[in-house]
C-alpha positions in Angstrom: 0.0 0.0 0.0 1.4 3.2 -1.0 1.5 6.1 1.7 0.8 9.8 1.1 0.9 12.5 2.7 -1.8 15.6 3.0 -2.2 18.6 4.8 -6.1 19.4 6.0 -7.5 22.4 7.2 -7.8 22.5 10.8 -11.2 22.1 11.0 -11.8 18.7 8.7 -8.4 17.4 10.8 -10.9 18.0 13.4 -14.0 16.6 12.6 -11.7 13.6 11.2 -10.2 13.2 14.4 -13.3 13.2 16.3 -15.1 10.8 14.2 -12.4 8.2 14.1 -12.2 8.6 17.8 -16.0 8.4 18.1 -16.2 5.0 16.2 -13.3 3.4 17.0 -12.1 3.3 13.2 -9.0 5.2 11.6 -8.6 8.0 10.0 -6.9 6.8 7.0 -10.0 4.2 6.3 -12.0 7.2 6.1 -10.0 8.9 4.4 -9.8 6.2 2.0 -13.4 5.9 1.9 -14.2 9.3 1.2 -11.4 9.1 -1.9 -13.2 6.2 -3.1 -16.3 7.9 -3.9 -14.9 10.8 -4.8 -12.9 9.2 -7.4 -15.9 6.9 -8.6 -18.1 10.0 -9.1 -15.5 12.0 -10.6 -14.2 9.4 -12.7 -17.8 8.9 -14.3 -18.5 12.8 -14.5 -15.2 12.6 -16.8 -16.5 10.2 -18.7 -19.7 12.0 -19.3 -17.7 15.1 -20.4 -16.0 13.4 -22.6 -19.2 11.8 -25.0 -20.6 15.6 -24.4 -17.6 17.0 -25.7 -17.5 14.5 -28.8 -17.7 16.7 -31.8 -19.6 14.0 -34.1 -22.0 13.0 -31.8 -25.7 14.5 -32.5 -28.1 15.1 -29.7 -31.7 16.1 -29.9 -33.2 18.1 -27.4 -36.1 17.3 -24.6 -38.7 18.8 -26.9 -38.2 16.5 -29.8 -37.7 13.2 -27.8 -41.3 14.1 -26.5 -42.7 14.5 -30.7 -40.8 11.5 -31.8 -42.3 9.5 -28.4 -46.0 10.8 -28.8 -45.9 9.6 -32.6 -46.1 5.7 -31.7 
């Protein structure tokens, strides 16, 4: 496992603190927790991006979905 080092604001080294005191748990497994879903989330926000971004995709707006829907 690799080790890093980070530097918090005084008030989230707090409420860290506290919480992994409270339940009996380490800091660094929430820490690694938290980066977990962070990553996940921003990883697939990324990814999302990206297809909006593609320059030869074509979309269709909310408004036309509805027509082509309503025509069945």
């Amino acid at each position: 496992m690799a080790v890093h080092s980070v530097r918090l604001p005084a008030t989230l080294a707090a409420r860290l603190e506290r919480l992994a005191r409270n339940t009996r748990r380490s800091k660094s497994s929430y820490i690694v927790e938290a980066l977990e879903r962070y990553l996940d989330e921003r990883e697939e926000l990324e990814m999302a991006l990206s297809r909006v971004r593609e320059p030869k995709v074509e979309y269709i707006d909310q408004d036309e979905v509805k027509r082509v829907l309503s025509h069945d």
